[in-house]
C-alpha positions in Angstrom: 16.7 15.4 88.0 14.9 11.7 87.2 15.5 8.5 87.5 15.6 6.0 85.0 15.6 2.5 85.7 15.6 -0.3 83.1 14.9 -4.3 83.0 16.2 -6.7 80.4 13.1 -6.5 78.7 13.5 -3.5 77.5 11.1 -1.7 79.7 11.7 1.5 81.4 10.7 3.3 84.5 10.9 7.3 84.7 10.8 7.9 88.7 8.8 11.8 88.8 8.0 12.1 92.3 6.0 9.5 93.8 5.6 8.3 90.3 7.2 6.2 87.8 6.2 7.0 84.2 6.7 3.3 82.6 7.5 2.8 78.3 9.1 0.8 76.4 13.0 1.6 75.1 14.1 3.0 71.6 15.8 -0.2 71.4 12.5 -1.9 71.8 10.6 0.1 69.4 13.2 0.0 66.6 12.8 -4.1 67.2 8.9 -4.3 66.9 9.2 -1.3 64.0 5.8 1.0 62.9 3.8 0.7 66.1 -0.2 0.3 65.5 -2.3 -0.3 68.3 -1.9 -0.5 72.7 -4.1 -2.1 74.8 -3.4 0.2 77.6 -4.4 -1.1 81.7 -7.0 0.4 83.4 -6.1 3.0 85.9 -6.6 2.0 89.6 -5.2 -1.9 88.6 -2.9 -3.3 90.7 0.4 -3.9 88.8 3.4 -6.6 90.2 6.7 -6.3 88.9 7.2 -8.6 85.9 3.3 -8.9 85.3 2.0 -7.7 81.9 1.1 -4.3 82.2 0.3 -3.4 78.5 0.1 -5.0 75.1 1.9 -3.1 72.1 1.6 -4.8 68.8 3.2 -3.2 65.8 3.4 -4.5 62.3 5.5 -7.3 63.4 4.0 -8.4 66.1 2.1 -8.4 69.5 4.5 -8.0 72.8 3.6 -7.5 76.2 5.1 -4.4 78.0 5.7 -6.0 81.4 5.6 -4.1 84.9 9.3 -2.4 85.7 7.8 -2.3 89.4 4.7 -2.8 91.4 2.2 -0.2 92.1 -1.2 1.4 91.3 -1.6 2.3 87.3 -2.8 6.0 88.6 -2.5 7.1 84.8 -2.2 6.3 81.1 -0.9 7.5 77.9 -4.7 7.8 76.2 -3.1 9.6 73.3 -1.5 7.0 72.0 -5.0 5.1 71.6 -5.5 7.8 68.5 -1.5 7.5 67.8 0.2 4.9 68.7 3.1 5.7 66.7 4.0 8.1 69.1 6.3 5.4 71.0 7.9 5.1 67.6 8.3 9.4 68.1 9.4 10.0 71.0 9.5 6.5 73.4 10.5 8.1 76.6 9.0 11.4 75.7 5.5 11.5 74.3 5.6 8.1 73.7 5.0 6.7 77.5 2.7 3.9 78.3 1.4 4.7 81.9 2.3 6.0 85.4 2.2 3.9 88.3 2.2 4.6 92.0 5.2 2.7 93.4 4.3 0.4 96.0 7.8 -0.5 96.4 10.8 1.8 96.1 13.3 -0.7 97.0 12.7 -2.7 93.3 14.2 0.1 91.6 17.2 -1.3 93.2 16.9 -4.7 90.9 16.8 -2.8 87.4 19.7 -1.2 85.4 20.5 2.0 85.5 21.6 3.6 81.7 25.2 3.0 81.5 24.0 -1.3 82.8 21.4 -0.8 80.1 23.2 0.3 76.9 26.0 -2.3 78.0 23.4 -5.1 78.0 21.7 -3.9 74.8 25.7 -4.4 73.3 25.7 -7.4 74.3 22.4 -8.5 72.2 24.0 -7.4 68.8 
C-alpha cells in the first residue's frame, strides 16, 4: 500500500519505499490543459521542500512544479521529454515527474492526505 501526500499546489508525492515518486495532480493538469514540454531536474540535485523542482509548460502557460519534500532527485520521468502529454494521460501513473530520496520523513506530516486534498480542491471551484 502507498502513500500519497498532497500540497496546496497541487503537487503530489507517491511514498514507494525509501522513495517518493513526485507529479503534478489531475486537477493540475486539467488547469494548465495539452501539456508540451518539462524541463526535468538533474538527478543527484538537492531538492528543499517548496523549491522549484521542475518546469511544465503547456499551451497555456509555464508553471513550476515545486518540491512536495526535500531530498536527492535519484530519478526522472525521461519519457516524458519525447511525450510530455503523458501527465495529461495518466498524471499519477505514467505521467510522474521524478523520484526523490526523502531526506525528511517527518514533512510528509505537513501535506494533505486525499480526503484534505479533494476537500481543498472544492473549495477552489
Amino acid at each position: 500500500m502507498s502513500t500519497i501526500r498532497y500540497t496546496t499546489d497541487h503537487e503530489y508525492v507517491r511514498i514507494e519505499g525509501e522513495a517518493g515518486v513526485v507529479g503534478i495532480t489531475d486537477y493540475a493538469q486539467n488547469l494548465l490543459g495539452d501539456i508540451v514540454f518539462i524541463e526535468l531536474p538533474p538527478i543527484g540535485e538537492t531538492l528543499v521542500k517548496g523549491a522549484e523542482a521542475a518546469t511544465v509548460e503547456s499551451v497555456k502557460a509555464a508553471s513550476e512544479v515545486n518540491a512536495p519534500v526535500s531530498g536527492e532527485v535519484i530519478e526522472v520521468n525521461t519519457s516524458l521529454q519525447e511525450t510530455p502529454g503523458l501527465v495529461n494521460e495518466d498524471p499519477f501513473g505514467r505521467g510522474w515527474i521524478l523520484k526523490i530520496r526523502l531526506s525528511d520523513a517527518a514533512e510528509l506530516e505537513s501535506l494533505m492526505d486525499e480526503t484534505a486534498y479533494l476537500d481543498f480542491v472544492k473549495t477552489l471551484a
